[in-house]
C-alpha positions as CSV (number, residue, x, y, z in Angstrom):
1,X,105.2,39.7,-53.2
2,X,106.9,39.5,-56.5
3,X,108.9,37.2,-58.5
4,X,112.0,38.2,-60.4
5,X,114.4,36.3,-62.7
6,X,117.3,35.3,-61.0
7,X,119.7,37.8,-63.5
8,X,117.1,40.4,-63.2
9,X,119.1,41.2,-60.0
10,X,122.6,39.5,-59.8
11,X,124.7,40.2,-62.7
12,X,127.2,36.8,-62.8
13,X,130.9,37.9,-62.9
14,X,134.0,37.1,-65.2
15,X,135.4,35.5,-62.3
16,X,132.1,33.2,-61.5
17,X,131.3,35.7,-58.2
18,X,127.5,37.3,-58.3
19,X,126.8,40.7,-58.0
20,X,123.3,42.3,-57.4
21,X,122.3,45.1,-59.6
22,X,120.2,46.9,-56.9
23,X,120.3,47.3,-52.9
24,X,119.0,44.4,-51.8
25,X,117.9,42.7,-48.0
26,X,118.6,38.9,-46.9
27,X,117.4,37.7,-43.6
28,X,117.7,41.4,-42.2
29,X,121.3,42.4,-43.6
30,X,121.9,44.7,-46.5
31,X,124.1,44.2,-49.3
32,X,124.7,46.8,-51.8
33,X,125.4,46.8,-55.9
34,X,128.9,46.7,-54.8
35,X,129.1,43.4,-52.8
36,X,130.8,40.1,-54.7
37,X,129.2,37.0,-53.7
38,X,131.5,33.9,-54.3
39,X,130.3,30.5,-54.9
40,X,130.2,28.1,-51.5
41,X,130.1,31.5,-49.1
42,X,126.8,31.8,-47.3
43,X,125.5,35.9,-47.3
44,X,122.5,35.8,-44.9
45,X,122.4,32.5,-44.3
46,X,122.4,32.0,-48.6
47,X,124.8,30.6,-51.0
48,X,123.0,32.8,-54.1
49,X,124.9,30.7,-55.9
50,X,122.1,27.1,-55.3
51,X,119.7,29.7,-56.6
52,X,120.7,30.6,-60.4
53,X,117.9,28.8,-62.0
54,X,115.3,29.9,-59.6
55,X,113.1,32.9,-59.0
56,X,113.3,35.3,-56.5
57,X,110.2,36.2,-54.4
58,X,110.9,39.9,-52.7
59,X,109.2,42.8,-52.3
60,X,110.8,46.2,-52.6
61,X,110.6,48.6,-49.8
62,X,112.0,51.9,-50.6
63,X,114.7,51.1,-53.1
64,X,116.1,48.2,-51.5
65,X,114.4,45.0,-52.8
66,X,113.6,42.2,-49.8
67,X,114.4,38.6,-50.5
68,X,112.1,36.4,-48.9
69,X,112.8,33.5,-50.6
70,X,112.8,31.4,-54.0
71,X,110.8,29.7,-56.7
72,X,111.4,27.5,-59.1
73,X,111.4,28.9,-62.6
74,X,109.0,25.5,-63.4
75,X,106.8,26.0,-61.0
76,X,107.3,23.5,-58.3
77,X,108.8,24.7,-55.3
């Protein structure tokens, strides 16, 4: 397992939505470069939004980089 800066892989949009930057997994569904997250919608059981000054732990398989959950930048989680 890895961690990755948060904006390593969601780019935050003009209009306050996230996209990720590669092919990513949550909880078993896929989400593509393409998909707009908006702030207070749950993707995967997620609101990425909580998450912007946290880690991401994940593991790429393949090309598509697995989310398995958080850490915070400081340390604790």
């Amino acid at each position: 397992m890895e961690k990755y800066n948060f904006f390593d892989v969601f780019q935050e949009n003009s209009d306050g939505s996230l996209t990720p930057k590669v092919s990513i997994n949550v909880n078993g569904i896929n989400f593509g470069p393409g998909t707009r997250f908006t702030r207070g919608v749950a993707f995967g059981g997620i609101d990425f939004h909580q998450y912007k000054d946290y880690n991401i732990v994940a593991e790429y398989i393949g090309e598509v980089l697995f989310i398995r959950g958080f850490s915070r930048k400081d340390g604790q989680n």
